[in-house]
N, C-alpha and C positions, 0 to 999 in steps of 0.2 A: 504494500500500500504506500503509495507517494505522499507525503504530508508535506506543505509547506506550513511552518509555524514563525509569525511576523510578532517578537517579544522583544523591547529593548531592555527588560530588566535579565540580565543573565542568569543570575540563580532561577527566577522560575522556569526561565527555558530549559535549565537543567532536570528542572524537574519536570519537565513535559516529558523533555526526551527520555526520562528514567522510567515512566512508567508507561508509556508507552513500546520500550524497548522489553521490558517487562510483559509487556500482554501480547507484541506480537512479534515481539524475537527476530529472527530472519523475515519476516516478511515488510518489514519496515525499514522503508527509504524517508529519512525526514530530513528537511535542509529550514536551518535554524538563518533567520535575516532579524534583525534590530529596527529598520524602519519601512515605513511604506514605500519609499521612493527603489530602495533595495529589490522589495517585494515584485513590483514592475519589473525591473529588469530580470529577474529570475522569472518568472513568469512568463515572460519573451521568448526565454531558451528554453525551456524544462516544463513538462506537462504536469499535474497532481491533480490528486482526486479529491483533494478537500486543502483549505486553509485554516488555519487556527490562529486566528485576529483578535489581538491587543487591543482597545480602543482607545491605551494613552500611548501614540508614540510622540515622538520627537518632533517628527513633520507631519502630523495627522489626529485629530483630537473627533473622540465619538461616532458617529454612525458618518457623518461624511469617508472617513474610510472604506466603509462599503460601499456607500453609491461610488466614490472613485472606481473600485474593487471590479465591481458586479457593470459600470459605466465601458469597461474595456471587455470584463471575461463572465459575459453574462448568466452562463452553463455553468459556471463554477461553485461549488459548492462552499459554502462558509457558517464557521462555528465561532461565534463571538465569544472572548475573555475579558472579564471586566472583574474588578475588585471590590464592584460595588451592587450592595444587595436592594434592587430597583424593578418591581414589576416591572412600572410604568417606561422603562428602558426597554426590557426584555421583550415586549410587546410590539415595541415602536422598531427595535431591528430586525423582531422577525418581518415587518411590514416593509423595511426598508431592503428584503430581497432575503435577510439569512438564513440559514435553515436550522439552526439551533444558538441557547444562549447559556453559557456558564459562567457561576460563580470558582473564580480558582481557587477558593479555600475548602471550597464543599466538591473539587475533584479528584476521585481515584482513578484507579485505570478502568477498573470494571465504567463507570461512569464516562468516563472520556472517551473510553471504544466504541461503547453503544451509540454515542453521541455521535462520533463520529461517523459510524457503519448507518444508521437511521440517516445524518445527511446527505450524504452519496445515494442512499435509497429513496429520498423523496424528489432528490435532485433529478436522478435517473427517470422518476415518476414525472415531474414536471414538464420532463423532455419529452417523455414519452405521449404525454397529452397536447403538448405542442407540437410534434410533429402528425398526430393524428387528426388535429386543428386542420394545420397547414395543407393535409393530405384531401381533406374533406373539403376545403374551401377553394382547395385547386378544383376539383371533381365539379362542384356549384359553378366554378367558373368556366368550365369548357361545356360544360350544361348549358349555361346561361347563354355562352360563344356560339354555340352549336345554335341556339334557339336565334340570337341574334344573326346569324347567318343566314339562316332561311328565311328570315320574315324580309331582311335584306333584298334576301332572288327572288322571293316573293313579289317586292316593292318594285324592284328592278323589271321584271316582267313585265307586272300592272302595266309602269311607266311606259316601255318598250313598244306594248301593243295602243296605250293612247298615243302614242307621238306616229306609230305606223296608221293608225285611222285616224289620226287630223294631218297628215300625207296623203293621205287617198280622197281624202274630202277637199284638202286643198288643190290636187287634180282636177279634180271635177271643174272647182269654181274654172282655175285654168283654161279648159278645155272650152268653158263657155266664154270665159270674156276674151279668151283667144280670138274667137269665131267674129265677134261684136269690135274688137277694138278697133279695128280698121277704119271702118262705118261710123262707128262713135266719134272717133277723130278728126276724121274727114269733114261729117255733118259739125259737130261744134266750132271748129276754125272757121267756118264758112259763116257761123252764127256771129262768133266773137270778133271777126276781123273790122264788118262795117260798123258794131257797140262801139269798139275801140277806134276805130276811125272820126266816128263823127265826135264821141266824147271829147276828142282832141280839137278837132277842128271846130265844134261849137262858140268857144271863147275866142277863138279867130275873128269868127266873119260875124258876133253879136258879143262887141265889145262892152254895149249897154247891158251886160245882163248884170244883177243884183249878187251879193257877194251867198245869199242862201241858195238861186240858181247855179252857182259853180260848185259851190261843197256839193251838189247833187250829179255835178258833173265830174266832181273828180270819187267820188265814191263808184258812180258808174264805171269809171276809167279802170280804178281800182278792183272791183269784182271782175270786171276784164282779162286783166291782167292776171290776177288770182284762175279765171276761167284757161285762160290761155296755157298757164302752171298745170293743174289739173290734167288740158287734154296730154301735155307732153309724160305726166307719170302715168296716164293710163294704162299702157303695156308693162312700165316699169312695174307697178304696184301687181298686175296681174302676175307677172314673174316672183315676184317677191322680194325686189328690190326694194330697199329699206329708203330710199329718198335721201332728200338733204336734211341729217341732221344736227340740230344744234340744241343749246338750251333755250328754252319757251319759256314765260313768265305768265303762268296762267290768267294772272288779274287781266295783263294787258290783251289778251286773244279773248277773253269775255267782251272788254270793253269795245274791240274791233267788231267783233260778231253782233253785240247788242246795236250800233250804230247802222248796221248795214239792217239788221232786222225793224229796226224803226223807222226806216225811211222805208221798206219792203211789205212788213206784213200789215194786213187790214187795222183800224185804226180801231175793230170793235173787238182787237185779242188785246189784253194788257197784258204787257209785259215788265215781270220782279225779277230784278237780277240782285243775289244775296252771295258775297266774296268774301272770303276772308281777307285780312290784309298782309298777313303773315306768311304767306302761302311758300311751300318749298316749289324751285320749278320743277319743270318734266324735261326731257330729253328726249326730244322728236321733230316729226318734219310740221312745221306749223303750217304750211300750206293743207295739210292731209286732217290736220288735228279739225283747224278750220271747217276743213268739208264735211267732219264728223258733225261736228255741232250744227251746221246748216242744213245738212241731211237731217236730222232729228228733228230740229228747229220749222222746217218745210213739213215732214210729216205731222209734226202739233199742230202747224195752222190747219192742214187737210181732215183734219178732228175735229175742228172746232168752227163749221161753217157759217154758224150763227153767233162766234165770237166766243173769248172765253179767258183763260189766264194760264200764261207760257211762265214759266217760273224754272230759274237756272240758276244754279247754288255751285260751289265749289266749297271745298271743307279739306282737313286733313285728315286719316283716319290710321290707325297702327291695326294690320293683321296679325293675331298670333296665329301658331299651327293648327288649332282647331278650326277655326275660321274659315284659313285658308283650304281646310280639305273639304269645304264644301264649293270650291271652283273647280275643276280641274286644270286652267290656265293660271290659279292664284298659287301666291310664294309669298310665306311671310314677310313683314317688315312695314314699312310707311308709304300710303299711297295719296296722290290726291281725287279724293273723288268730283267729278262733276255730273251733277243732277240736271238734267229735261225733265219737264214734269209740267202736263197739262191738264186741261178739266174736259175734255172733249167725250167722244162714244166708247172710247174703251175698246177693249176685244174679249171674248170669249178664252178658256184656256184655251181650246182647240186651236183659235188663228194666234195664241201667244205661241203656243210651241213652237211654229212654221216662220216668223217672221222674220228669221237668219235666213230662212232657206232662198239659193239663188232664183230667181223672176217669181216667187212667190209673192201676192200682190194682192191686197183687197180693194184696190181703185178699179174706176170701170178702165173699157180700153180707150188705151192713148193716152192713160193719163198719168201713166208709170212703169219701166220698165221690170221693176220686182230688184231693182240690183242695191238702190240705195242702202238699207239694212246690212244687205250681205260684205257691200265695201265698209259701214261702218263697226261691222265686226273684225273685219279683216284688218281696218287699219289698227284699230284698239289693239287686237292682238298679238299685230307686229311692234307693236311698242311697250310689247310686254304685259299688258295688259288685260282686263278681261268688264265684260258686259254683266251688269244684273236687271232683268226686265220685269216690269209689273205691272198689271192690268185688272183692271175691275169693268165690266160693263155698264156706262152711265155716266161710271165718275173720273173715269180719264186715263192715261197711261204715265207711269214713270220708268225712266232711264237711269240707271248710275254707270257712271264710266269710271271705271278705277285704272288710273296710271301711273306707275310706280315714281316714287317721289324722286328727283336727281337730288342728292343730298351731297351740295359740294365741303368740304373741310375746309375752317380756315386757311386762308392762303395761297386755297386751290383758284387759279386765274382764269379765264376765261382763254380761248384756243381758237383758232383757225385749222383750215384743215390738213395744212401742215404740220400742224402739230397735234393727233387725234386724241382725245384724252380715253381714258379707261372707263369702265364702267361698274366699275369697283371689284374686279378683281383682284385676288390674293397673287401676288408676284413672290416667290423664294429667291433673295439672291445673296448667292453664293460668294465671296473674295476674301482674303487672308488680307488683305488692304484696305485696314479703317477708313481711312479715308474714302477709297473708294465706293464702299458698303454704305455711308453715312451720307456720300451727296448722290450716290443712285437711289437711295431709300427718298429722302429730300426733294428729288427732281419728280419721280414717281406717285409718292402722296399728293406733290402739286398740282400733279393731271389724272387725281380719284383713282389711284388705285391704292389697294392695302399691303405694306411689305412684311414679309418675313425676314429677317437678317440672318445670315451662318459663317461665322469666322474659320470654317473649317467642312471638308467634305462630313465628316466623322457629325457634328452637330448639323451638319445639313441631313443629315440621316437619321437622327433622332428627331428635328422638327417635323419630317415627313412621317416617321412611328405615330408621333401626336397626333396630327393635322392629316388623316389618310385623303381623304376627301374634301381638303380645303381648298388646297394649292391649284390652280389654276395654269401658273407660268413657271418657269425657273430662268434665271441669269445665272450660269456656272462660270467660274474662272480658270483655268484649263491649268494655269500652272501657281500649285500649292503645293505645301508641304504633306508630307503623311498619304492623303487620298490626294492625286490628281484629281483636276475635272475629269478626266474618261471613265478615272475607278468610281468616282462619286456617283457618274449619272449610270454607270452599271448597276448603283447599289439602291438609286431613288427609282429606279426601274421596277424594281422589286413592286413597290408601292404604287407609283406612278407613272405606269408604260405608256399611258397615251398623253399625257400633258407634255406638251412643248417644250424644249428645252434650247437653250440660248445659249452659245460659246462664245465667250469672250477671253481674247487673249492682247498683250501687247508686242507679240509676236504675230506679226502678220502676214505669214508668207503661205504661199498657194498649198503647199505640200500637209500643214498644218489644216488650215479650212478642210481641205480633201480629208483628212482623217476623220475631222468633226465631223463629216458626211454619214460617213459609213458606220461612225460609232454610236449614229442614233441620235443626237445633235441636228435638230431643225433649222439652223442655219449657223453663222459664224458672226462675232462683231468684235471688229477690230478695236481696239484700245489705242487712241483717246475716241470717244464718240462723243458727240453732240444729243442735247437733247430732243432733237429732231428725230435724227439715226435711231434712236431708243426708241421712241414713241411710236416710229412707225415700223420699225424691225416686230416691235409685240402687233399690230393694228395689223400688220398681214401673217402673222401666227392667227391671230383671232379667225379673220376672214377664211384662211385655209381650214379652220377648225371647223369652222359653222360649213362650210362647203362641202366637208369630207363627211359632217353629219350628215346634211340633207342624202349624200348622195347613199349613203350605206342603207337610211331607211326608204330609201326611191327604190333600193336592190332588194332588199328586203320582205318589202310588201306586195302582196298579195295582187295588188296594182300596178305592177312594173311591166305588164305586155297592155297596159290600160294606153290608147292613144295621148291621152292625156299628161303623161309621163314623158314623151316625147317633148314637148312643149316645155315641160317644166326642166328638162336637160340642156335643151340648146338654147334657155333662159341663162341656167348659169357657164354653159360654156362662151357665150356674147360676154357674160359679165366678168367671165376671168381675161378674153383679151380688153377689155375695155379695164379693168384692172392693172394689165402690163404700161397699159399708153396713159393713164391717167392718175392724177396725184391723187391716194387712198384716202378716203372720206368719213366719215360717221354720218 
């Protein structure tokens, strides 16, 4: 049996070891130390099955001894010595981890063995329930892994087949305003050119007209204009090109649409328009946002033929995850909603269900082609967005548009589209160069996105452990210590083989880039880069991303020999050369 025994008074250590040597003869290895700090280092070298602790040493006064003790060699067993006869002690160091407590004037051997053989025995016990803990809570936890996994493939599935049948339905729409755009085009430029011709010339050749006769003239000019926008995204929008966009300041697209509606709709509909003022913007094509609201705006009036009240609200609203699983286009977080809401005829549920549906129409003929609805879904949607509709027979219809709030950080600037900002993606970037890490993170947050930082491949690999599902992008730095970039993005592969990954080195030679190719490295960027170079190096990662989506669920679905599919193909092969020639957009 190993004893260490930690006594600085030497006669009693003598008498430890006597009677101990006594009870257990040969079997007894004891090594005699004076202080705690002793104790450590023996400890270090030398295993033992129990200690026999002093609680006055030299460097160490009462039960702090133990917590030191039991703070480094937790498994260890320990029998406390003290000279003093103190339940209230005896109690408080079995709490503080010991496993027995003796008085050294009421010890003999018979007493100090049992003492001592009962520690090691409860110690052994202690262990042995902690490892059956451990054993058991591991088992809960691959139980629990196991269950999270599948509810995961589960989710994943779900997902997989709504995003493959809102691909086959976005088909369809394709396939019809494919057939219509031409026609559409055609006829409205034919409309819009002589509006906007004489709007113009008006104020020419009737220099007398009054300063309320021209604001009527140049608002005409202006819906012109807006019309003329319109016929050119027609095809765009029908393909699924995302338009020009930028940040929108909701108040002000209320106040533009309310001005044109007052000069426009009958003078027996009143119209409340209710804003916040605080409003977060949106991020979108405000030509498109516009035609939502006027699209809506037009069918309230056609509700309300004997007049009535158009009433248009914006507000801000937070979805949490419950909420949000009653949309299937909704995703937690801050939206701003904008309400349509009139007092007209209502609909039945039956023509509420239908009134997405493309040329679905309850006006007689000619007085609508069924598509307004269907494009005010479709724009909503493509800006992340989604529809809640409500209808009562009698007493009117309401609309809410929820569009995800663009919530810029302080600091974050305003862009052109040379310089595209994020859209608040998680970016990981990788460099052993503070510097460099602290003004890519810096440049980054300024144009909405969120950074990770990793001073090393090794910590880029434990953020990715944490964050499986976060990370979006990565910036790796190709030459670091310990992991390389190459080994690093070998090892976040593990986790995250389809996120994009970004080589940046200050070595710039051709031979290098070419490795970055073949190593699984989405592109290359040379060191120094501008914040230009960065901005739009991630902006065509993004585009490649969302193009390799669309195109895996066009392969995919059940739709892919659908004529319609056709359409939607040589939509985004136009838009990747027209990507090569053209400076990349939001």
């Amino acid at each position: 049996m190993r004893i260490l025994l930690v006594e600085d008074n030497l006669a009693e250590g003598r008498f430890m070891r006597e009677i101990l040597q006594e009870k257990l003869a040969r079997r007894l290895i004891l090594r005699h130390v004076q202080r705690l700090a002793e104790a450590f280092g023996t400890l270090a070298d030398q295993t033992f099955d129990v200690v026999l602790l002093d609680l006055t040493l030299p460097d160490s006064q009462g039960l702090a001894s133990v917590d030191r003790l039991l703070a480094d060699y937790p498994q260890l067993p320990i029998v406390v010595l003290t000279n003093m006869n103190d339940d209230a002690l005896a109690v408080a160091a079995v709490r503080h981890g010991a496993q027995d407590y003796l008085m050294k004037r009421q010890v003999n051997a018979d007493v100090l063995v049992r003492s001592i053989s009962y520690a090691i025995e409860r110690q052994q016990a202690a262990d042995a329930l902690q490892a059956a803990n451990e054993n058991l809570e591991q088992r809960v936890a691959e139980r629990t892994a196991e269950l999270a996994a599948a509810n995961q493939q589960l989710k994943q599935e779900i997902l997989e087949r709504q995003q493959l049948e809102a691909q086959f339905l976005r088909a369809q729409r394709l396939e019809s305003l494919g057939t219509l755009s031409a026609g559409i085009a055609h006829d409205m430029n034919n409309i819009l050119t002589p509006i906007l011709a004489v709007s113009q010339l008006l104020p020419l050749k009737l220099p007398q007209l009054d300063a309320n006769m021209l604001r009527l003239l140049q608002v005409m000019e202006d819906s012109a204009h807006r019309g003329a926008a319109l016929v050119k995204q027609i095809l765009a929008f029908a393909r699924g090109v995302e338009g020009n966009r930028t940040t929108v300041k909701v108040d002000e697209l209320l106040t533009e649409v309310t001005q044109i509606l007052q000069q426009t709709l009958p003078k027996t509909i009143q119209i409340a328009v209710d804003c916040r003022d605080d409003l977060e913007p949106v991020y979108g094509d405000v030509t498109q946002l516009h035609q939502v609201l006027m699209n809506l705006s037009v069918n309230a009036r056609d509700a309300m033929p004997h007049g009535g009240k158009l009433q248009i609200t914006a507000e801000m609203q937070t979805l949490d995850s419950t909420t949000a699983q009653m949309h299937i286009e909704a995703k937690p977080g801050l939206y701003i909603v904008i309400g349509v809401k009139d007092t007209g005829m209502g609909m039945s549920p039956e023509v509420l269900d239908r009134i997405f549906d493309p040329f679905f129409t309850t006006k007689a003929m000619g007085q609508g082609t069924g598509l307004g609805l269907s494009a005010v879904l479709g724009i909503v949607n493509s800006h992340g967005g989604f529809i809640d509709a409500q209808s009562e027979v009698v007493r009117g219809t309401s609309f809410r548009l929820f569009l995800p709030a663009y919530q810029v950080a302080a600091g974050v600037i305003e862009h052109d589209d040379d310089f595209p900002p994020g859209h608040q993606e998680v970016v990981l970037v990788v460099d052993d160069e503070a510097a460099v890490r602290e003004s890519t993170k810096a440049t980054l947050e300024s144009y909405n996105y969120f950074v990770l930082v990793a001073a090393s491949g090794t910590e880029a690999v434990n953020l990715c452990q944490r964050y499986p599902d976060r990370i979006d992008f990565m910036l790796i730095d190709l030459m670091m210590p310990e992991l390389d970039g190459f080994d690093t993005l070998a090892q976040l592969q593990h986790w995250r083989s389809d996120t994009p990954a970004i080589a940046m080195s200050g070595v710039n030679s051709a031979g290098l880039a070419q490795r970055t190719e073949v190593s699984g490295f989405a592109r290359f960027l040379g060191k120094p880069f501008t914040t230009q170079m960065l901005l739009q190096a991630l902006e065509e990662q993004r585009k490649l991303l969302r193009q390799r989506e669309l195109n895996d669920a066009v392969a995919a679905s059940p739709a892919a020999t659908h004529p319609a599919v056709a359409v939607a193909k040589a939509a985004w092969a136009a838009k990747n050369v027209q990507k090569t020639t053209d400076q990349m957009y939001h």
